[in-house]
C-alpha positions as a printed Julia matrix, in Angstrom:
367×3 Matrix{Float64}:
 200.06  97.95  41.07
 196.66  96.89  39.54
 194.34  94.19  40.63
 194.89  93.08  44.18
 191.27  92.18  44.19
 189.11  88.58  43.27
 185.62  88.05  43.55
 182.15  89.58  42.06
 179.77  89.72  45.02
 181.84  88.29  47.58
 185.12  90.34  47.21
 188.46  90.24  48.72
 191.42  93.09  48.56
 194.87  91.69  49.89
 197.2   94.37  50.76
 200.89  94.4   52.14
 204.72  93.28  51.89
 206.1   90.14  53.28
 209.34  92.89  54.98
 206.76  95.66  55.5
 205.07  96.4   58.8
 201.4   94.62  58.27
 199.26  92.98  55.81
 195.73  92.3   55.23
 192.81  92.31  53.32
 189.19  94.07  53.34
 186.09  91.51  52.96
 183.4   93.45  51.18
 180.02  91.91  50.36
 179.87  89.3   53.04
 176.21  89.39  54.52
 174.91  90.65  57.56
 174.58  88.32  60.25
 177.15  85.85  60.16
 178.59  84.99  63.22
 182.23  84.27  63.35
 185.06  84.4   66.32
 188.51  85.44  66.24
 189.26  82.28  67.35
 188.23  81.14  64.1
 189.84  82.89  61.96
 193.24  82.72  64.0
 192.94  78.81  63.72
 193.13  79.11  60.23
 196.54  80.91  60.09
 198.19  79.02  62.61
 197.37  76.42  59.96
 199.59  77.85  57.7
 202.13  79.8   59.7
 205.74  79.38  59.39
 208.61  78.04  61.89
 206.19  74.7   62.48
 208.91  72.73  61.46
 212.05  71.83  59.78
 210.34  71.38  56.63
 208.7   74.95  56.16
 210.58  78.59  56.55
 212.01  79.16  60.07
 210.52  82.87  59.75
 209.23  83.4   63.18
 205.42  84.8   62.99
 202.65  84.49  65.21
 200.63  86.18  62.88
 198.05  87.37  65.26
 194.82  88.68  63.76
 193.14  92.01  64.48
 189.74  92.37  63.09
 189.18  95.78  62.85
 185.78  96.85  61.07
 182.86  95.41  59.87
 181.12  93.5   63.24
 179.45  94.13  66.09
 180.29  92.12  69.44
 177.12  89.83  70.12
 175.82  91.12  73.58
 175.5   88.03  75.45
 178.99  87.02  74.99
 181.56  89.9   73.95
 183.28  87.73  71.98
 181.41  86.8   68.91
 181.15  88.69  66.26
 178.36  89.55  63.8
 178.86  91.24  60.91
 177.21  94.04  59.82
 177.52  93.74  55.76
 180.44  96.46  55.97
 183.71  96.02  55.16
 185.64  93.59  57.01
 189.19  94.75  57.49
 192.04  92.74  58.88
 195.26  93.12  59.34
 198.41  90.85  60.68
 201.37  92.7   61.48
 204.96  91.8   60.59
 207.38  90.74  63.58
 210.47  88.76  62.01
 211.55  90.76  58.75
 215.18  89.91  58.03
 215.55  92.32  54.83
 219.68  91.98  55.35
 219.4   88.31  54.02
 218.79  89.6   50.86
 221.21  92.24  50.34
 223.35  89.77  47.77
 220.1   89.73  45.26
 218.77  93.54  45.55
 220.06  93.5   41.81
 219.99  89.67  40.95
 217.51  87.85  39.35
 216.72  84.9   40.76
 215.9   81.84  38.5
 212.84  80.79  38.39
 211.21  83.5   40.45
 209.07  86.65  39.66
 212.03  88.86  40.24
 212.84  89.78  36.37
 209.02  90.18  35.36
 208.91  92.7   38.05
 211.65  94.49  37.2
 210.65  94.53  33.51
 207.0   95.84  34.57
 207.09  98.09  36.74
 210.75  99.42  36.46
 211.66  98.53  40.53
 211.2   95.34  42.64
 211.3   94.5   46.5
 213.84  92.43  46.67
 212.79  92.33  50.53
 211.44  88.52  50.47
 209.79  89.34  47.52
 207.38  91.97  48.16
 203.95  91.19  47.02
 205.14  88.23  44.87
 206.16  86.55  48.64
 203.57  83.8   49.29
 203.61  85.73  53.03
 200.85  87.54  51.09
 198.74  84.39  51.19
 198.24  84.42  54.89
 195.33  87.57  53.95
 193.78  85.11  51.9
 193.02  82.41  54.27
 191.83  85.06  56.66
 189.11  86.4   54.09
 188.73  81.97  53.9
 187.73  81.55  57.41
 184.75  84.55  56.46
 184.03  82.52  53.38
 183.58  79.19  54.97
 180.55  80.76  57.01
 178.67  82.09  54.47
 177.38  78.89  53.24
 175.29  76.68  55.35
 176.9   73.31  56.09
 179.96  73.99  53.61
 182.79  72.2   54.59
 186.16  72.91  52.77
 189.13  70.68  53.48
 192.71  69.81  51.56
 195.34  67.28  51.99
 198.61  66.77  50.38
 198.73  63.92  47.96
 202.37  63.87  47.02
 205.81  65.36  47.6
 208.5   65.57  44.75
 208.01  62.01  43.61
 206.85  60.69  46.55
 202.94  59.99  46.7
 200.73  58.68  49.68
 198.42  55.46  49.37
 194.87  56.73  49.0
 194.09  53.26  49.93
 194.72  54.84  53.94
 193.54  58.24  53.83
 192.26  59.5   56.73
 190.6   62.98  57.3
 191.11  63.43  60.83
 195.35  62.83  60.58
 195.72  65.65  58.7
 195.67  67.89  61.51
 197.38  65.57  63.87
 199.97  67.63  65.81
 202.33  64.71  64.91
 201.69  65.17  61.12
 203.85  67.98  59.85
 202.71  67.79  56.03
 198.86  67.53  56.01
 199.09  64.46  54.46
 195.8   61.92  55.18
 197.95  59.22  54.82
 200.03  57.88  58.04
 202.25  55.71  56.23
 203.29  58.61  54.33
 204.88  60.88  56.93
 208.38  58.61  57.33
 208.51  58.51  53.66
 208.28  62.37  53.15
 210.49  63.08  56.15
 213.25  61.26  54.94
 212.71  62.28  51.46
 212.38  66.23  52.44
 215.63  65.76  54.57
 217.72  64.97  51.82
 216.19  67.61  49.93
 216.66  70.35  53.2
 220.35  69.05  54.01
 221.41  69.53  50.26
 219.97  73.02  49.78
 217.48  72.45  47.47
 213.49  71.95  47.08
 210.6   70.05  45.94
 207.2   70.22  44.86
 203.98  69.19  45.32
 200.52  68.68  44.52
 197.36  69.4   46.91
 194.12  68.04  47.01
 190.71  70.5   48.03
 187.69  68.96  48.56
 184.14  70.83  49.16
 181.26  69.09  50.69
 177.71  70.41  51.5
 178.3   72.53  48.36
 174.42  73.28  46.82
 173.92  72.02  43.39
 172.85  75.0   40.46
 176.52  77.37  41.64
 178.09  78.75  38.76
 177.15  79.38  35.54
 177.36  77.92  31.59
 179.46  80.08  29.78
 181.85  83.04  31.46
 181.31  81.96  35.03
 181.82  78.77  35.4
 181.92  77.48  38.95
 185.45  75.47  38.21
 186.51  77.73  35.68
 186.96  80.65  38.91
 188.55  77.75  40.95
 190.74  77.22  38.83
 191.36  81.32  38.49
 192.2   81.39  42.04
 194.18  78.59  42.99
 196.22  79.42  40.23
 196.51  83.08  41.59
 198.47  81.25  44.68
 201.91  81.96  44.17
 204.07  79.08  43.02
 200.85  76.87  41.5
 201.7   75.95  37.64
 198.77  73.56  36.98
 194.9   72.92  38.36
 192.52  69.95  37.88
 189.11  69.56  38.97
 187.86  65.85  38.88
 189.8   63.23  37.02
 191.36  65.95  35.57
 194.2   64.98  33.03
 193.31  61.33  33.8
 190.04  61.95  31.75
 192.23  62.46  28.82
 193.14  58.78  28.85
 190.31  57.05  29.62
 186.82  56.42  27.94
 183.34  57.84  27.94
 182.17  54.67  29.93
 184.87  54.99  32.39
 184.47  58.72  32.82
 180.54  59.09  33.26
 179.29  60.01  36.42
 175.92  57.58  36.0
 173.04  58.62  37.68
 169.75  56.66  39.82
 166.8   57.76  41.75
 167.1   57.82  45.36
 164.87  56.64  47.86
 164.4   60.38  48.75
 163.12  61.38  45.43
 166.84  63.21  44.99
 169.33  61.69  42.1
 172.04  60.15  42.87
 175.5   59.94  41.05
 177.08  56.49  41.09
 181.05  58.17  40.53
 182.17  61.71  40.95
 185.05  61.93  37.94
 183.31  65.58  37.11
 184.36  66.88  40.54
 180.98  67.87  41.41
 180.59  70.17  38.53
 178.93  69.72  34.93
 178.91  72.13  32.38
 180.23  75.0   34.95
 177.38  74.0   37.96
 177.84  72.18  40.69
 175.92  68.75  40.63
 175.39  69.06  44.76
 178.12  66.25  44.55
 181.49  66.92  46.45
 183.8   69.52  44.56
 187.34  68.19  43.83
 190.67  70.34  42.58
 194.32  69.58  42.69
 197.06  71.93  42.12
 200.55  71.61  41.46
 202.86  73.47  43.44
 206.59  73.99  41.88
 210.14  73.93  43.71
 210.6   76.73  45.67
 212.25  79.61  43.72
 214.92  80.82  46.62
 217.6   77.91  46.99
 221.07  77.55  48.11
 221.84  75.88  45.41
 224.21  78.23  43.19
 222.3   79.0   39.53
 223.33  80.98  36.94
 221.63  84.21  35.86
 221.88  88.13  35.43
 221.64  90.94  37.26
 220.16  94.49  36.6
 223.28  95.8   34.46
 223.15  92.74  32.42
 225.81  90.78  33.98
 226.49  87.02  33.73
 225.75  86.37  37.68
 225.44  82.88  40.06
 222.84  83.16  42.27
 222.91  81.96  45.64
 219.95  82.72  47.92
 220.34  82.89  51.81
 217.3   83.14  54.15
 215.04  81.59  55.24
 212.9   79.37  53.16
 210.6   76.36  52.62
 212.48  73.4   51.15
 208.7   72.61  49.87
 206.49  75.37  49.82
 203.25  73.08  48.64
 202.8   72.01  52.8
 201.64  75.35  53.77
 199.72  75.79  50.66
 196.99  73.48  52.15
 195.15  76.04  53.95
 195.78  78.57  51.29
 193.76  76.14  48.93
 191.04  75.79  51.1
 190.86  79.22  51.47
 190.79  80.17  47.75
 188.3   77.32  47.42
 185.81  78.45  50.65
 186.22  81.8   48.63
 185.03  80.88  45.01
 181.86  79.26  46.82
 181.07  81.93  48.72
 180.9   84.12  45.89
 179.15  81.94  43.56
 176.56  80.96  46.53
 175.6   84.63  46.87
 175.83  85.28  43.3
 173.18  82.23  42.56
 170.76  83.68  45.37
 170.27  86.92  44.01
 170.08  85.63  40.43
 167.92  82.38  41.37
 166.39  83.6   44.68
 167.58  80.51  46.0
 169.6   79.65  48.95
């Protein structure tokens, strides 16, 4: 299987199985000199690890980072870590596989999921959880994120979740420092929202079934003058990669779709001197990108998350002989797989900057 890697200067290669022993991923191009901790890193995945509750997978996995190349201990502490500009290999090992749960679909296709394209590919699937088409691949990526989020100077990368199913939050209370709040178990900014979506996602859980959802990223301290005009457009790879997390079916930087129904006068970002001698942009409906570059303004993308695939719910398919089949999948499985995707969308985002940060330095000199 081809392409496993994103990325031009700052490149990532995921490998692994969601039933195998390990996965992980190999940062190359990341600078000498940036100092990082495992600490930081493992914050990151306990983000998104599963079994946090009711409302994600009750897969059971610490997934404990070992950094294995690439660093050198700092000498005054023996626990930072510089790197060296080497590879960065990491790896997270496997400790709750349950590959008899899926014994019933070894030769069904399940609707809606990647298990039939597979097939028709490559001539063979892991039905195991999925294989590399299991979003348990995802937890390599936001690894290689907590790298990424160093390599720019004051970036700060951050994502929420805006709604669930049809159930939205008021923007009106959004508050940055609740989505981490050990009581909030959706990474929603909005307080008010977390009785709505818990009732909502109950029915949803109790019934067998799931939900999507959309996700908000936002970048601050990005540098204005990333990306470029025509083939590398800053939001044009943002969009590449958050759609490269599994389940996502749509992206939006900015208004977005809204822009599409509204006028040139209402979707200008106007601009005015500042005191400072800098401009300043009086709206952000671009996202913090125009024509490609960043504007220095804070990057914005949404992505929409489907249903998960694997439900309890029976639905009618075929199997490998070409057999009229209902499909009924056991395991265990997020009723709505967009709440963990939070982190991955940060990562994917920290990523794209990274990349296009070094790529503008040693085009531009700048940086």
């Amino acid at each position: 299987m081809s392409h496993n890697t994103f990325g031009h200067l700052f490149r990532v290669t995921t490998w692994g199985e969601s039933h195998g022993a390990a996965l992980g991923c190999i940062v190359d191009g990341c600078p000498p000199g940036i100092r990082f901790t495992r600490q930081d890193i493992q914050a990151e995945l306990d983000r998104r690890r599963p079994g946090q509750s009711r409302f994600v997978t009750q897969r059971r996995e610490p997934d404990e980072i070992k950094v294995l190349s690439g660093f050198l201990l700092d000498e005054q502490d023996g626990e930072t870590m510089v790197t060296t500009g080497t590879p960065i290999a990491m790896m997270i090992e496997n400790v709750d596989q349950r590959s008899k749960d899926y014994g019933e679909i070894a030769r069904q296709y399940r609707p809606g999921h990647a298990d039939y394209t597979y097939d028709v590919k490559y001539g063979l699937r892991d039905y195991r959880g999925g294989g590399r088409s299991s979003a348990r691949e995802t937890a390599a990526r936001v690894a290689a994120g907590a790298i990424a989020r160093k390599v720019v100077p004051g970036l700060t990368v951050r994502g929420a979740l805006i709604s669930v199913g049809e159930k939205a939050i008021d923007r009106g209370r959004w508050n940055w420092n609740f989505v981490d709040d050990p009581e909030n178990p959706f990474f929603t900014p909005d307080p008010g929202s977390v009785p709505v979506f818990t009732e909502y996602l109950d029915r949803v859980r109790k019934a067998g079934s799931s939900v999507g959802a959309v996700v908000e990223v936002v970048a601050e301290g990005v540098p204005a003058g990333l990306g470029a005009p025509v083939y590398a457009k800053l939001d044009q790879d943002i969009a590449s990669g958050l759609m490269s997390i599994n389940a996502v079916k749509g992206v939006e930087i900015g208004n977005g779709f809204e822009a599409a129904r509204i006028t040139g006068e209402e979707n200008a970002d106007e601009m005015r001197m500042g005191n400072d001698g800098e401009p300043v942009f009086l709206s952000n409906h671009a996202g913090g990108i125009l024509g490609g570059i960043s504007t220095g303004q804070p990057v914005v993308a949404r992505f929409a998350v489907k249903p998960t695939s694997s439900i309890l719910t029976p639905r009618r398919s075929i199997d490998k002989d070409g057999n009229d089949v209902e499909v009924r999948t056991k395991g265990r499985h997020d009723p709505c797989v967009g709440i963990r995707a939070v982190p991955i969308g940060e990562a994917m985002v920290a990523c794209v900057i990274a990349d296009h940060y070094l790529r503008h330095r040693g085009q531009t000199g700048k940086g």
